[in-house]
Each structure stands twice: as C-alpha cells, then as structure tokens.
GUPA-78457 format. One record per atom (N, C-alpha, C, O): x, y, z. Coordinates in steps of 0.001 Angstrom, whole numbers, padded with zeros to 6 digits, always signed. Layout:
<fibas>
XYZ...
</fibas>
This chain:
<fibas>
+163566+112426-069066+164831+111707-068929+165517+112126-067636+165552+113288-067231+165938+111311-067162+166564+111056-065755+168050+111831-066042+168489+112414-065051+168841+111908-067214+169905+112364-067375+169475+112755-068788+169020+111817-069443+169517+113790-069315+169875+113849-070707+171059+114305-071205+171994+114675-070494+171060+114293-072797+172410+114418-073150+172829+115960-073486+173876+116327-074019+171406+117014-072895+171668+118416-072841+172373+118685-071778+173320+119470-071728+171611+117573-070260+172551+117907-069073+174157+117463-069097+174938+117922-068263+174672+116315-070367+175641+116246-071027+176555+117237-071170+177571+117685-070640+175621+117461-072324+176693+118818-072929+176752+119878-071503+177638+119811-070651+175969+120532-071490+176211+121208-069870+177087+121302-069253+177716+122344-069067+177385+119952-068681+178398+119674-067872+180018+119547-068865+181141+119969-068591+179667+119027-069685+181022+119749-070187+181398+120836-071015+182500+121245-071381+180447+121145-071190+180947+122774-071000+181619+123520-069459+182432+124444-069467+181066+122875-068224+181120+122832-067676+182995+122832-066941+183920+123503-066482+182576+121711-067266+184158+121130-066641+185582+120910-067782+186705+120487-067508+184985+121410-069215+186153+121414-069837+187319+121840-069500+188247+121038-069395+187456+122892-069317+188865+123881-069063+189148+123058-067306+189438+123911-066467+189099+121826-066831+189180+121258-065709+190091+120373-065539+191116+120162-064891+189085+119689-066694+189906+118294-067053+190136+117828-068224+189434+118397-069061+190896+116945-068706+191942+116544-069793+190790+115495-070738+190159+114525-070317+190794+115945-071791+190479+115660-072580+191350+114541-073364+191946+115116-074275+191599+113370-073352+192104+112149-072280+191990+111557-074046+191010+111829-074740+193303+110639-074611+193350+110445-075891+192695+108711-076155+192620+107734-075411+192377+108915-077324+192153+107350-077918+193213+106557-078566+194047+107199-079204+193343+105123-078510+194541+104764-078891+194117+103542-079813+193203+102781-079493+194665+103448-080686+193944+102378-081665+195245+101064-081525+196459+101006-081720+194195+100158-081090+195249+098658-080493+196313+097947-081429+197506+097668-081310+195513+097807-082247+196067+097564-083700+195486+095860-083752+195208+095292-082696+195395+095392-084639+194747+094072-084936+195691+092823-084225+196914+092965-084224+195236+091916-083780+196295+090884-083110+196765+091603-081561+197297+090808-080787+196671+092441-081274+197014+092671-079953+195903+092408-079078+194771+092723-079445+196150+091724-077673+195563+090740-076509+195206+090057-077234+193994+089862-077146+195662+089572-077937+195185+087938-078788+194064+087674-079359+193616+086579-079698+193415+089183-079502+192181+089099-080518+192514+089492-081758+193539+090031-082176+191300+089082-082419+191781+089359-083936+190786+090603-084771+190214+090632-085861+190898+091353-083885+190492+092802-084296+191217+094093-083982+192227+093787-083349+191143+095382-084145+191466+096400-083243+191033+097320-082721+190329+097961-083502+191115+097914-081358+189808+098110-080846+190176+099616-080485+191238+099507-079873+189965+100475-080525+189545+101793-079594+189803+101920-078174+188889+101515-077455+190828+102386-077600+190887+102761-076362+190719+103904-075718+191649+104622-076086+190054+104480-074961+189890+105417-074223+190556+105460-073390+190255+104711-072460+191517+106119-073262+192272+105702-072047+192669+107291-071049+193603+108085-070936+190750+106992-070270+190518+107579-069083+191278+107167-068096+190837+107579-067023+192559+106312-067955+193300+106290-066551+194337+107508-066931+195061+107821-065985+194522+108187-068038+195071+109195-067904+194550+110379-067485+195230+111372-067224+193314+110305-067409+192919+112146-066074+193332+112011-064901+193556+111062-064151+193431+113593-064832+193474+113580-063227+193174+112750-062317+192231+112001-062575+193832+112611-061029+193688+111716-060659+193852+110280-060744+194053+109393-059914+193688+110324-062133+193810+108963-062312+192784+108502-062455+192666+107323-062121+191895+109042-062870+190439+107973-063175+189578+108745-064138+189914+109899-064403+188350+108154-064767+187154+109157-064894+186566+110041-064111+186058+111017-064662+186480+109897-062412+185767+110152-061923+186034+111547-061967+185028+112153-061597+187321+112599-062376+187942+114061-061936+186733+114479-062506+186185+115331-061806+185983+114121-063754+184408+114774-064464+183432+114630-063391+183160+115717-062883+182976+113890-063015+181743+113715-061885+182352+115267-061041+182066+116459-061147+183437+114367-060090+183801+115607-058977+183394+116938-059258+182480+117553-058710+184394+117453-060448+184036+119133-061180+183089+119227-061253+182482+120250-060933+182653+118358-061633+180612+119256-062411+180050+119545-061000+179616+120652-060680+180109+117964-059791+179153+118766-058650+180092+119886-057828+179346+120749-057366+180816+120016-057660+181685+121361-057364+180980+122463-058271+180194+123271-057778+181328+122450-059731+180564+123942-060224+179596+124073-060199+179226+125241-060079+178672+123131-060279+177282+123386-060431+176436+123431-058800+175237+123706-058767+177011+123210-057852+176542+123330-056604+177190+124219-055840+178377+124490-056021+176343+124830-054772+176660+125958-054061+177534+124981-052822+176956+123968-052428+178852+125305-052264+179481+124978-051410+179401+125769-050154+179490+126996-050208+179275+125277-049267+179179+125697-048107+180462+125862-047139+180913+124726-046990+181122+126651-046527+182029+127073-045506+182798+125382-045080+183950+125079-044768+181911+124805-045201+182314+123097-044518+183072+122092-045682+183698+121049-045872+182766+122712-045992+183227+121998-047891+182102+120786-048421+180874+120706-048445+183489+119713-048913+182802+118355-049539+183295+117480-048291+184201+117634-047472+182370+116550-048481+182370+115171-047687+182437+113874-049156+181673+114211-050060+182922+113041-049336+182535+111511-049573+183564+110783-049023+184674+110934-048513+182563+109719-049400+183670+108409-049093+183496+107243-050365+182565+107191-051168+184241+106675-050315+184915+106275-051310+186252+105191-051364+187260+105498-050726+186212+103728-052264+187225+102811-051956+188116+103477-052351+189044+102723-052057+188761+104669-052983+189643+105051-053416+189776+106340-054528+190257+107465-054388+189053+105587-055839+189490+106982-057112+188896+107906-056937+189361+109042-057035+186823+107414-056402+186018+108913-056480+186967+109888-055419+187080+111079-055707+187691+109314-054102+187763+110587-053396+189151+110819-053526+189761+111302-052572+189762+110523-054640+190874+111084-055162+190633+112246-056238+191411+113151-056539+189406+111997-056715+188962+112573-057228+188461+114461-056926+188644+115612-057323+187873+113773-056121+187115+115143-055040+188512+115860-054278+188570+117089-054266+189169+115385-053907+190080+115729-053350+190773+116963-054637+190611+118183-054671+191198+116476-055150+192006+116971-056524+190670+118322-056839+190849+119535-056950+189777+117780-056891+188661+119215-057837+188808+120675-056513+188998+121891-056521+188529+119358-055325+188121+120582-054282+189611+121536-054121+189593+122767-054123+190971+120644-053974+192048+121532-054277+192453+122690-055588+193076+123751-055604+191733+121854-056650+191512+123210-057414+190701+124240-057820+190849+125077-058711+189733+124032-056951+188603+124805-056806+188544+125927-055316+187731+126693-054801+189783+125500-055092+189992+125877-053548+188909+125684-052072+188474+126469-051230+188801+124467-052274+187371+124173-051304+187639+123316-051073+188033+122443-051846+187475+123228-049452+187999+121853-048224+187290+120612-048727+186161+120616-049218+187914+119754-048590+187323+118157-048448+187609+117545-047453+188620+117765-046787+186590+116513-047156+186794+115340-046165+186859+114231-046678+185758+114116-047217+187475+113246-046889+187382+111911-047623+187297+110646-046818+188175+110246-046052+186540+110257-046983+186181+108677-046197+186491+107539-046678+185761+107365-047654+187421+106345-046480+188053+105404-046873+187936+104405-045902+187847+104568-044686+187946+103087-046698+187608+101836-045538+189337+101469-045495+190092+102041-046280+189754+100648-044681+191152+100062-044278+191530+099279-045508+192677+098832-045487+190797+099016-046588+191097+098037-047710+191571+098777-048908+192243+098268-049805+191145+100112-048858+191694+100968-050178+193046+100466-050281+193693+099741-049524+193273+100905-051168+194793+100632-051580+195654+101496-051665+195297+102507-052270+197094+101472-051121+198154+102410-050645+198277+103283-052019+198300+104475-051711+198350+103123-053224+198447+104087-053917+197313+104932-054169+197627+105902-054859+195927+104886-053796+195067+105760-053927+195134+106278-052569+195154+107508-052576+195175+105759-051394+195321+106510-050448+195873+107889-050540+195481+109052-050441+197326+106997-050855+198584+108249-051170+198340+109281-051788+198923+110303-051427+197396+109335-052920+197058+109989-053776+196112+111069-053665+195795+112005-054399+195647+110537-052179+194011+111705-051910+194663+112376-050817+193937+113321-050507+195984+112332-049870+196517+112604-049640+197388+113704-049880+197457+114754-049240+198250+113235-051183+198565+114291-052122+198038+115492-052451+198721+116513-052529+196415+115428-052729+195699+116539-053084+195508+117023-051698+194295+116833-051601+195831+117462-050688+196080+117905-049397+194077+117560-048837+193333+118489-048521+193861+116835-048846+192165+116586-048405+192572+116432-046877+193718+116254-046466+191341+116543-046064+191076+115605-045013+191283+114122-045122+190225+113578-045438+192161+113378-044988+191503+112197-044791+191106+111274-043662+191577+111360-042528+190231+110407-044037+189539+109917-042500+189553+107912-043171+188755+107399-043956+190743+107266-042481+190479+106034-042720+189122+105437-041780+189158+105561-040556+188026+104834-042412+187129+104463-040816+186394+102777-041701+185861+102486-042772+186823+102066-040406+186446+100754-040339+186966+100026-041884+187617+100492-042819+186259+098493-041614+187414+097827-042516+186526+097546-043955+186954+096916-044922+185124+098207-043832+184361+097821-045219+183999+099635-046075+184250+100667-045453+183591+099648-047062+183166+101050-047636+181730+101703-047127+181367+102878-047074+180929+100227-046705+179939+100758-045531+180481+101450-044418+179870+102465-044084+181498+101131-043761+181848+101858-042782+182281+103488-042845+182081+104539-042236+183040+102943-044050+183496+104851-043767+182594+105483-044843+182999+106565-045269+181256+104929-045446+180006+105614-046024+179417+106203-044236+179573+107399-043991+178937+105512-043399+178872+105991-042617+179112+106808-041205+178457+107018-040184+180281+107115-041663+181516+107850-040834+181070+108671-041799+180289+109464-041274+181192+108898-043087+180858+110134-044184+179740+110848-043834+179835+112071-043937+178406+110255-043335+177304+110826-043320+177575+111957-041450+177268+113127-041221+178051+111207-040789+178191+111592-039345+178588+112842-039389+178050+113734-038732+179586+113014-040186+180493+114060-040525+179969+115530-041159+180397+116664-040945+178929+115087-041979+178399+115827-042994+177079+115955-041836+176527+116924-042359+176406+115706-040899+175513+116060-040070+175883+117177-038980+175171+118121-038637+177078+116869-038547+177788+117265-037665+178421+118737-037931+178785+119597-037129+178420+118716-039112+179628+119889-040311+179094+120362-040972+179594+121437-041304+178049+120080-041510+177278+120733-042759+177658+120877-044461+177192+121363-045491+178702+120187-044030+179238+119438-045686+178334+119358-046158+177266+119489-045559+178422+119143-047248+177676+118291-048488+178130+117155-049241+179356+117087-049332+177435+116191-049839+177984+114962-049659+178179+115378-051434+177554+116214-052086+179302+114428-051879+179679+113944-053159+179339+112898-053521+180248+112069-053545+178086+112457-053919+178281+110964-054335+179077+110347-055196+179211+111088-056170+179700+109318-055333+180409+108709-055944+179581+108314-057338+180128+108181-058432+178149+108153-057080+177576+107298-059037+176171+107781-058650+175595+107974-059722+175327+108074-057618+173961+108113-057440+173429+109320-057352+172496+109465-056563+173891+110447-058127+173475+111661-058179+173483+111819-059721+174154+111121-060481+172463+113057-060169+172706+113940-061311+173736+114447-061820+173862+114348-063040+174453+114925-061276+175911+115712-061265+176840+114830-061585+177509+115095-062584+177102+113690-060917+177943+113214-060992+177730+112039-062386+178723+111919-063103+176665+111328-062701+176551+110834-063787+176258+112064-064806+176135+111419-065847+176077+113353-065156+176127+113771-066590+177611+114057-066479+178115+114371-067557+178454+114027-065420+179775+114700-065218+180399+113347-066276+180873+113376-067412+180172+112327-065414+181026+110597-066436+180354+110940-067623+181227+111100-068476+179442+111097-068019+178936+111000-069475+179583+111986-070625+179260+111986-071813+180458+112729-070071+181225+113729-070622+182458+113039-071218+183142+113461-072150+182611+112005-070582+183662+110286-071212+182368+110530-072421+182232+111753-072420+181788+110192-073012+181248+109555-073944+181235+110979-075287+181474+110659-076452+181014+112094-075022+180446+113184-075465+182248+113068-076039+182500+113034-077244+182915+113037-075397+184467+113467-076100+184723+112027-077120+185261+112156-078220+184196+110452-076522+184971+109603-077735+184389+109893-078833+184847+109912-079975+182867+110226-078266+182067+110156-079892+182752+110985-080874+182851+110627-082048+183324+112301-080345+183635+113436-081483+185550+112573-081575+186461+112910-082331+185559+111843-080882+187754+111093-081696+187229+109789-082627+187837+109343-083600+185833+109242-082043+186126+108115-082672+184393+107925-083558+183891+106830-083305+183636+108716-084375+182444+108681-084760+182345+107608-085584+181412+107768-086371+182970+106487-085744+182446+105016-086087+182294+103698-085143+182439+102490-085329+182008+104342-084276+181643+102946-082834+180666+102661-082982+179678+103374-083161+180782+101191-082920+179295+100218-083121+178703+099997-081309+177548+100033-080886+180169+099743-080453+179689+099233-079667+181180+099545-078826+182337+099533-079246+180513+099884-077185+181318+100456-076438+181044+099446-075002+180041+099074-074393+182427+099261-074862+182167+098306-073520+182770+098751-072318+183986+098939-072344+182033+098989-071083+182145+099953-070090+181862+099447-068524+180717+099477-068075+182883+099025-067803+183278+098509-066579+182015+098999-065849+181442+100031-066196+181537+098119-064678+180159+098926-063912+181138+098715-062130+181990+097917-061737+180505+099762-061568+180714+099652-060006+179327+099804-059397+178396+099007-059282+179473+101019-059061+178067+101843-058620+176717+102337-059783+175530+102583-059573+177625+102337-061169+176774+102572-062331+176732+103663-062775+175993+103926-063724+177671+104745-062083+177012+106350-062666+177541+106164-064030+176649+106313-064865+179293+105747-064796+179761+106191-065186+179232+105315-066614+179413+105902-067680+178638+104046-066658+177439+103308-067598+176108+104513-067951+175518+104788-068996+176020+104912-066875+174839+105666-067297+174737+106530-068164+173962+106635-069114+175874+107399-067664+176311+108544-068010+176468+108268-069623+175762+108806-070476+177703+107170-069926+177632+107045-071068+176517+106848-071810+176310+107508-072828+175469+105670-071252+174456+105119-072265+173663+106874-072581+173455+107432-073658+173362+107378-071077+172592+108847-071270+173116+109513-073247+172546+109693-074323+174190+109614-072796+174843+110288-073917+174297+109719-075292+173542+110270-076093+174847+108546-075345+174640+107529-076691+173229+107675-077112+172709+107961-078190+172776+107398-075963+171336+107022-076720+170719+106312-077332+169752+106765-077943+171111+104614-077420+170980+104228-078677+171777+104606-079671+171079+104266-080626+172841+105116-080179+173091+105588-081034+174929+104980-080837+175906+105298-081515+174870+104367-080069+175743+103012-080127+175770+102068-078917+175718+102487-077760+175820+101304-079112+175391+100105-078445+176407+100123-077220+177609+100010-077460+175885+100283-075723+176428+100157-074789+176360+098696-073814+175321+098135-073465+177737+098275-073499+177979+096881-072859+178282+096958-071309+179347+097571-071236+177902+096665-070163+178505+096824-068724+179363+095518-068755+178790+094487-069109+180789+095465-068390+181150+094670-067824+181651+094293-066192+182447+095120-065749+181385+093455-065490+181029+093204-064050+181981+092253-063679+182094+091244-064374+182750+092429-062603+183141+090960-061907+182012+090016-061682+181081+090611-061140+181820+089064-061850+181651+087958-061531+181448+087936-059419+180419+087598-058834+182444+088286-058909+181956+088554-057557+181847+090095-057086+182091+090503-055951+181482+090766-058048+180841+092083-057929+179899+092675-058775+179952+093825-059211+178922+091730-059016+177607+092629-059793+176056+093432-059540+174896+093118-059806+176556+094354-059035+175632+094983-058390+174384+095397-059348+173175+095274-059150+175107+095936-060466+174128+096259-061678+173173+094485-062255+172049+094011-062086+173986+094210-062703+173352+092616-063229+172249+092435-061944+171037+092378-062151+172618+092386-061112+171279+092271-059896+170428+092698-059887+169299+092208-059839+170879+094076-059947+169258+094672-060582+168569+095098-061515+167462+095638-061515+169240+094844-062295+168586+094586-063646+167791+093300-063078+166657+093579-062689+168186+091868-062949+167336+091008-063042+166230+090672-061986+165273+089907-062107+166745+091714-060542+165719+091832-059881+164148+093106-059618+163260+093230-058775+164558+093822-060908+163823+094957-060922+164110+096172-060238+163505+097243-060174+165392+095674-059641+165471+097816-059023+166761+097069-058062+166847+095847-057941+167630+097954-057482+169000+097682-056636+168626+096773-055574+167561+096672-054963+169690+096147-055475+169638+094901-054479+170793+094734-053896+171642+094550-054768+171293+094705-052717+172440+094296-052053+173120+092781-052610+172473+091788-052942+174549+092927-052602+175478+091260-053609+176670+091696-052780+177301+092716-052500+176646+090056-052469+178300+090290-051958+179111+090704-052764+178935+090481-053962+180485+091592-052197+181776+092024-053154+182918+090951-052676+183218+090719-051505+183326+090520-053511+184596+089609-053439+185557+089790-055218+185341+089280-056317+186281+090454-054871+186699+090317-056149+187931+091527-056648+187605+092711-056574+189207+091194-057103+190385+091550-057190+190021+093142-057859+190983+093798-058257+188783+093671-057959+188795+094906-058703+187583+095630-057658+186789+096489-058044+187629+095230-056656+186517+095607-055206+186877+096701-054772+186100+097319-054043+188295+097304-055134+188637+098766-054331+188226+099774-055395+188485+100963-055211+187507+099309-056663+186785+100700-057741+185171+100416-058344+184378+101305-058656+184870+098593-058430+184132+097851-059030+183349+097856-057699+182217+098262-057963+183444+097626-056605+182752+097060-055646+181585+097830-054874+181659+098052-053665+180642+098169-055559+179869+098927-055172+179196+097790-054152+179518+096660-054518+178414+097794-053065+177191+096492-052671+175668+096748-053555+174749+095933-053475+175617+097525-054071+174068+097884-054439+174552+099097-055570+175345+100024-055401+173785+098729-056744+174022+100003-057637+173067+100941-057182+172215+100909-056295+173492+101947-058172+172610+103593-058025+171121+103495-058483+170723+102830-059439+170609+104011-057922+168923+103885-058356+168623+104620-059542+167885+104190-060429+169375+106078-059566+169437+106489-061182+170184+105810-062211+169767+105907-063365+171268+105108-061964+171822+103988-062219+170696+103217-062916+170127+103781-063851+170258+101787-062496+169410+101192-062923+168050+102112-063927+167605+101960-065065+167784+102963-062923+166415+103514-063936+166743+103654-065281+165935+103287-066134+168770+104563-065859+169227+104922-066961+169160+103358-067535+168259+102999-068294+170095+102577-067135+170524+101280-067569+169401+100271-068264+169364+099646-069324+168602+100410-067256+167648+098888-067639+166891+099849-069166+166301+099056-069899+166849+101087-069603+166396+101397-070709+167277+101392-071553+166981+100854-072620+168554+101925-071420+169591+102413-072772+170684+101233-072598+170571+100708-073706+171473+100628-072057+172165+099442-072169+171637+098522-072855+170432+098291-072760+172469+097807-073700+172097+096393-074458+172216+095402-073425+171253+094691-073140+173170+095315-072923+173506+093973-071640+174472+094565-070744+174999+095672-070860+174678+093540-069664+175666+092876-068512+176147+092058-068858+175313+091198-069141+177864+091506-069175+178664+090526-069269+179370+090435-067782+179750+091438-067178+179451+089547-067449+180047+088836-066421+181347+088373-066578+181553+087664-067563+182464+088664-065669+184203+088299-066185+184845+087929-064889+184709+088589-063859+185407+087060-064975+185756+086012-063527+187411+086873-063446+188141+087174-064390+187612+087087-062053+188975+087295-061706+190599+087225-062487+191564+087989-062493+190346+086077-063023+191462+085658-064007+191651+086368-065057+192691+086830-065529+189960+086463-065593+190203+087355-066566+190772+088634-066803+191616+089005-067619+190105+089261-065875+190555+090779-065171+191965+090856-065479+192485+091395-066457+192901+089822-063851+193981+089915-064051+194678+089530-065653+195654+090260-065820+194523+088896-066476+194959+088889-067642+194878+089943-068388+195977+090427-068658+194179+090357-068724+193514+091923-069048+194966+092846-068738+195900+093131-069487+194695+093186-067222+195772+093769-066241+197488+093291-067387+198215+094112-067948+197617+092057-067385+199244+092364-067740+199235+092076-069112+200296+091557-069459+198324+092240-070129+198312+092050-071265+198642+093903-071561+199639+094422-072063+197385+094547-071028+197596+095724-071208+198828+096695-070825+199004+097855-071198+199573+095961-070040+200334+096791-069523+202283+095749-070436+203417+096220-070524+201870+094663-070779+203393+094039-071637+203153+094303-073258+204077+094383-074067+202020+094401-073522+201788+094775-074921+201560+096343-074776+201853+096812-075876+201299+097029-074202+201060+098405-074333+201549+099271-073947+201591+100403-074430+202261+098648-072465+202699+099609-071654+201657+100403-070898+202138+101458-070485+200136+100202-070523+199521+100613-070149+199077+100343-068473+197979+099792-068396+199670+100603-067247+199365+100344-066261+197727+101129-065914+197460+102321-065755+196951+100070-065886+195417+100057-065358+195314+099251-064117+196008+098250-063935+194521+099654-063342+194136+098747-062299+193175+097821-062662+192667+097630-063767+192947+097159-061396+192096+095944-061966+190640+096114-062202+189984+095090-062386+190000+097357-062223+189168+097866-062416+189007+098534-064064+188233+098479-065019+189946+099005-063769+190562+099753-065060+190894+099021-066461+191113+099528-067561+190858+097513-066023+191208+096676-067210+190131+095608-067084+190406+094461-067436+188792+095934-066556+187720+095263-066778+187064+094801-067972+186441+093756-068165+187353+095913-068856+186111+095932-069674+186629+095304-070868+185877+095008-071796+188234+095020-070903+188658+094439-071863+189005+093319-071875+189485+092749-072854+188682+092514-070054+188718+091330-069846+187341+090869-070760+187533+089735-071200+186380+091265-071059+185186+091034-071463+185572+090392-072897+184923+089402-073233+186349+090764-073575+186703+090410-075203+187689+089275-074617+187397+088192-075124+188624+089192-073826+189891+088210-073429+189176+087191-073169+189315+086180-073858+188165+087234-072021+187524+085935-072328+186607+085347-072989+186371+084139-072965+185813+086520-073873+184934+085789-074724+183383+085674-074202+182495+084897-074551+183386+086577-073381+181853+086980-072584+181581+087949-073457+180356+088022-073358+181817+088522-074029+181187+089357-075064+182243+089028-076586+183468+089095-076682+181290+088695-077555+181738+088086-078565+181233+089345-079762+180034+089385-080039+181944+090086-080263+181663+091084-081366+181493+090533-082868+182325+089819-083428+180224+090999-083458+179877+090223-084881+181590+090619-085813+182680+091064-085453+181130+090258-086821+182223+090227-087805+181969+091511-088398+180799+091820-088625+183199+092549-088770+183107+094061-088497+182736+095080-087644+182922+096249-087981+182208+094779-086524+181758+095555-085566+183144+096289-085031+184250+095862-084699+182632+097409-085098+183692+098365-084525+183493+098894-083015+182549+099609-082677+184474+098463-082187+184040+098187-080615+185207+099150-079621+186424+099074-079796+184801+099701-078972+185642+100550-078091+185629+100228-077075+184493+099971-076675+186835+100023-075983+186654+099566-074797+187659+100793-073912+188853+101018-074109+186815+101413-072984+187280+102109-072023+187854+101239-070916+187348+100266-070357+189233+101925-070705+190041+101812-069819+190429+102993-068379+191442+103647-068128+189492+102898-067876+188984+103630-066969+189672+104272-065399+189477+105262-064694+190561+103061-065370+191353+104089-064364+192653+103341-064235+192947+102246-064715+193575+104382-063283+195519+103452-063469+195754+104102-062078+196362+105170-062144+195412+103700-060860+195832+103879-059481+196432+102923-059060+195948+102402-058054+197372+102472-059492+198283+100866-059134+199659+101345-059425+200146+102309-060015+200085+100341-058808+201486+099843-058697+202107+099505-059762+202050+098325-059419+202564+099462-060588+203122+099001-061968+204315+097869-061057+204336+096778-061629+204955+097897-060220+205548+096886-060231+205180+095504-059918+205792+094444-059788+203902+095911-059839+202487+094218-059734+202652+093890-060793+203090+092749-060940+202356+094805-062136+201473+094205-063154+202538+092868-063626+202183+091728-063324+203860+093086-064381+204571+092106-064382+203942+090490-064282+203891+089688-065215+203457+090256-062779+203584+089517-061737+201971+088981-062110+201417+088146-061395
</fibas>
C-alpha cells in the first residue's frame, strides 16, 4: 500500500498535540433543503484555516530540516499552512503564491511571519519560482497533495471522524490535487464509502481516473484558489482509482449556493472550496439511498464573510 492506515495512525500520533482536533456538527434534517441530516466535519476550523495544518506537521516532524528551511508554493491554504507549522516548529519558510490567491489567505501566510514570494499570475508560476529557490537554497520542498507525508498527514481528517461519528455509510470529500481524498479513502478502506467532489471546470482527478494516470485540465472555476490543481497527484490517482467509489461533478452555481446556504443557515463561513462537497447533495450529483448515513467535510474557511451574504 502506497499509504496505509498504520502510516495513518503514525502520523497522528504524530501531529496530535499540533493540531485541533476539529468538531462534528449534526445539520439537523431539512437544513440546505435536503431532507436528511448530515455530519459535518468542520475542518475550516484548524489552524490556519484548513485541513492542510495535518499534511504541513507530519512533513515537518517526520523530516529532517535543513538550515534553509521549507519551500512550497501554493494558491493559498497549503502555504498558510506551512507557514503556521514552520512558525511553530520554529523553522523558516518560503511560500510561493501566484497573483490570483486571494487577499485573505495571503494575509494569513503573512501573519504566520513566512517568507513570502508573490511570482507570476498562474500556480505554475510560482510552482516554479518554488523549485528555483529550493535549488538555489537547499530548502526542501512541501508538497501540497503528492507526497507520503502529506497525504497520511490529511488522512488523520478521517482517523478522528471515524472515532466522533462510527455510523458513516458514506463520506463526501472535495478533490484539488487529491492528497486529502486519498488520505481519507487510505484510512477507510472500504470500510465506508468514499465520494470526490470536483468543479465541473476543475477536475483534475475525474481525468485521470478516466484517462488512466494524471493528465493536465484546464482550471476555471470560482473554487480555483484551493480546488485548482492542473493535474492530480500520482499517489493521488494510484490511492483513488482503488479505494474511492466515484467522482461527482458540481457546476459553479452550485458551489456558490452551498457557500451561502452554509453560512445563512449555519453561520458557517467556508470558502468556495470549502463548501464543495456539499454542493454535491444541493444539486443532486450525488443522490444518497434511503437511510444512508452521509458525512460531508467542510474543508476550509479562508474568506471574507462579508461575500457570503452576496
């Protein structure tokens, strides 16, 4: 196994005493206009603000750091992420950001006193401003979803709902780059049914799944500064195309509906990333049998709350 759920546990053992052990919230029946109630994970409350503070920690503890620190780059949460571990781990970062991130994650990687390095106007660009840096410096790179570390680190999301919520039939889980799908399915095992949900103009995973291994897809799409990977992770796919049930597909609208449902019925400010996976039930791209007990992670809240409203 490419990830198992020993390198699971591991890692959180790992990174417990790190990060927040992040609560479940039960929707209640009739809320977003479905007629069930669903399980929330609501990972936009870690650090940072996302899932990703688990990835970061684990490759921080479990890897030897060098005088140069960390390097990634990142549309936004992973290197808010890194930023935040390496400040509490006391170890320099460099963070790489394209001109499109968004002012509150900026602000935010900022906050954690990092390097930051805005470079060019796509996440290719400042991926490769990241690598220059890390040649030049002797960093070491953080991947954002395509490493070991960093997918058993997300799968540590799954290892904590199972022990709040041990009657899930079926868990539905936003894809970008794929670590944090993996991570989960790694965990599960079969042992509950895992769902990716994808923009519609960002499916990097669905691609390769149907093309046999990662493939470059255009990104266009209101959840592109967390969702927008161009090509998923190669450990990614290898985990996925075995332990995932499917890819649902969810058009923009949906998203945004998602976005202010969750946040006028709940009070829950998610980004548009962050309220992916529950666009998946809003519109009816994933349709749950009759009793199925379904959990939908809500994965990150680096936004503006005075959008959601709107």
């Amino acid at each position: 196994m490419l990830v198992s759920p020993d390198d699971i546990a591991a890692a959180h053992d790992r990174v417990r005493q790190h990060v927040r052990r992040t609560p479940v919230m039960e929707s209640g029946a009739g809320s977003f206009g479905l007629d069930r109630s669903l399980s929330l994970k609501l990972e936009l409350f870690q650090h940072s603000g996302s899932f990703k503070a688990r990835g970061a920690f684990n490759n921080l503890l479990s890897r030897e750091i060098p005088a140069a620190g960390v390097a990634a780059a990142s549309g936004g949460n992973h290197g808010a992420a890194v930023a935040f571990a390496a400040r509490a781990l006391d170890k320099r970062a460099d963070i790489f950001v394209p001109e499109t991130s968004s002012a509150p994650k900026i602000a935010k990687i900022r906050s954690f006193g990092a390097n930051l390095h805005v470079s060019g106007k796509r996440y290719a660009d400042a991926a490769e401003a990241c690598r220059r840096h890390r040649e030049e410096t002797g960093a070491i790179d953080i991947h954002a979803y395509d490493a070991v570390e960093t997918i058993a680190g997300q799968g540590t999301v799954a290892l904590e709902w199972g022990e709040q919520e041990p009657d899930l039939d079926t868990v539905l889980v936003a894809v970008g780059g794929g670590g944090l799908i993996s991570g989960i399915a790694a965990w599960f095992d079969g042992k509950v049914k895992v769902v990716g949900v994808e923009p519609v103009g960002s499916c990097a995973l669905q691609a390769a799944l149907d093309a046999g291994g990662p493939v470059d897809v255009d990104v266009d799409s209101i959840a592109a500064d967390s969702l927008g990977a161009k090509r998923c992770g190669d450990l990614a796919h290898a985990i996925c195309k075995e332990k995932i049930d499917r890819v649902v597909l969810v058009g923009d609208d949906a998203i945004a509906e998602a976005q202010s449902r969750l946040w006028l019925e709940a009070q829950i400010a998610a980004e548009p990333g962050g309220a992916t996976a529950l666009a998946a039930l809003i519109s009816n791209a994933y349709r749950p049998q009759p009793g199925e007990r379904v959990g939908v992670l809500v994965c990150g809240g680096n936004v503006d709350p005075s959008t959601l409203a709107t």
